[in-house]
N, C-alpha and C positions, 0 to 999 in steps of 0.2 A: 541411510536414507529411509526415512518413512515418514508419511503422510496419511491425513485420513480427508476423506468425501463428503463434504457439505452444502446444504441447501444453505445461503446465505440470503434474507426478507432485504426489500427494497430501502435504503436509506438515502438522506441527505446532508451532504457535508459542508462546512462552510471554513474556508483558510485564504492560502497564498496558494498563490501559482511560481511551480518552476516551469517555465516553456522549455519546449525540447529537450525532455532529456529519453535516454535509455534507461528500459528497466534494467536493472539490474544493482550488484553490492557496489558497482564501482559509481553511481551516480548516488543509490540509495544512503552509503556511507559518507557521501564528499562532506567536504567544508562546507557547503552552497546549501545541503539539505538540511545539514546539521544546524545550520544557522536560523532556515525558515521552522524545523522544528524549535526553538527555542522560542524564537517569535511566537508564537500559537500559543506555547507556554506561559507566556509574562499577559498576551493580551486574555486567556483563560484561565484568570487564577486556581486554583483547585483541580483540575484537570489532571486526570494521571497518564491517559493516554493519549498522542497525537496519532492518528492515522494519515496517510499517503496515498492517494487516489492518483493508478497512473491511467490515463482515459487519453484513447487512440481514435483521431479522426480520420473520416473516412481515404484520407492518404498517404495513413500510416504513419503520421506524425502524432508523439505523445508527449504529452503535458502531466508534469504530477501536479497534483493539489495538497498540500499540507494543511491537516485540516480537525475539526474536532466534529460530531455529530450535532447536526442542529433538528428539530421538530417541525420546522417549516421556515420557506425563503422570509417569515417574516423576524426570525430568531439572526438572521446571517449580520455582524458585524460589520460596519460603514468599512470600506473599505475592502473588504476581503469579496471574493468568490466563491458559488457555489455549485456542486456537482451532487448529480442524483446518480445512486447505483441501483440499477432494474433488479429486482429477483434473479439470484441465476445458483448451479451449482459451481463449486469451486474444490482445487486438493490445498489445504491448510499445510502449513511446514512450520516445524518450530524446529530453534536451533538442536541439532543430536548430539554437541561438543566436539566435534572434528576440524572445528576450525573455532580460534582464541575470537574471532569478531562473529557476534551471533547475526548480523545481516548478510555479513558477507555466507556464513553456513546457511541460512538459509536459501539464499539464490545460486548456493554453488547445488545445495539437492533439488532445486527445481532444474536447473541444467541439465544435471546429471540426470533425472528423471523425462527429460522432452529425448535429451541425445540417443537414450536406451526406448525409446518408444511408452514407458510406463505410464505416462500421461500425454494427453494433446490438447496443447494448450489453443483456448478459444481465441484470446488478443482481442477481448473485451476490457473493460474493467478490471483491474487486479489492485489488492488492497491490501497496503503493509502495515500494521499495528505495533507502536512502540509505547513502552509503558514509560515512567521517569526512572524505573529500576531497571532497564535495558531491557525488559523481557521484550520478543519479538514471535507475531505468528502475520504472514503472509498469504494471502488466499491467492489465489493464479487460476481467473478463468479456467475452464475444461468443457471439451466434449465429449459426452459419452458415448 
């Protein structure tokens, strides 16, 4: 497990919505994600990366956003939704090879990292980045 400490600048995304899910490799990997990343894909042709916007309302309920970077609400795609992510810091995680599925390694060492105390997660904004070559790096709120 290792991770490194980033300042991440405010951005805006524009996709689909999953309502209600949980973070984590078991919602992040399903059928249901994998599908709305494709979607993003075909409606953004040349696009290598989709990112995943999971944003928690004030009652603890989270929504991912499936989504590609846009420059402002007037760039957002008829139909899709969009989310702004405030400035904040964040611990980045890429896969370390311990597990054959790079999402699922990713969110098994952020686990592993809340469970042992090494980070404390804020349950802000957390944003998972998938290229079209698998690669994966996930950023997870923190408090310092």
């Amino acid at each position: 497990m290792s991770f490194r400490v980033t300042a991440r600048s405010a951005e805006l995304f524009s996709g689909l919505v999953a309502p209600l899910v949980e973070p984590g490799a078991e919602s992040s990997g399903s059928e249901w994600m994998q599908f709305l990343r494709d979607r993003v894909h075909e409606k953004h042709i040349g696009v290598d990366e989709v990112t995943t916007v999971y944003v928690s309302d004030p009652h603890g309920t989270v929504n991912a956003v499936v989504a590609v970077p846009v420059d402002s609400p007037a760039d957002v795609a008829v139909g899709d939704v969009f989310v702004a992510i405030p400035t904040g810091v964040f611990a980045v995680f890429t896969p370390s090879g311990s597990l054959s599925d790079p999402l699922e390694d990713v969110w098994a060492q952020v686990d592993e990292c809340v469970a042992s105390g090494t980070i404390f997660r804020a349950y802000k904004e957390e944003v998972e980045v998938v290229t079209r070559s698998g690669e994966v790096e996930l950023f997870i709120s923190i408090v310092l």
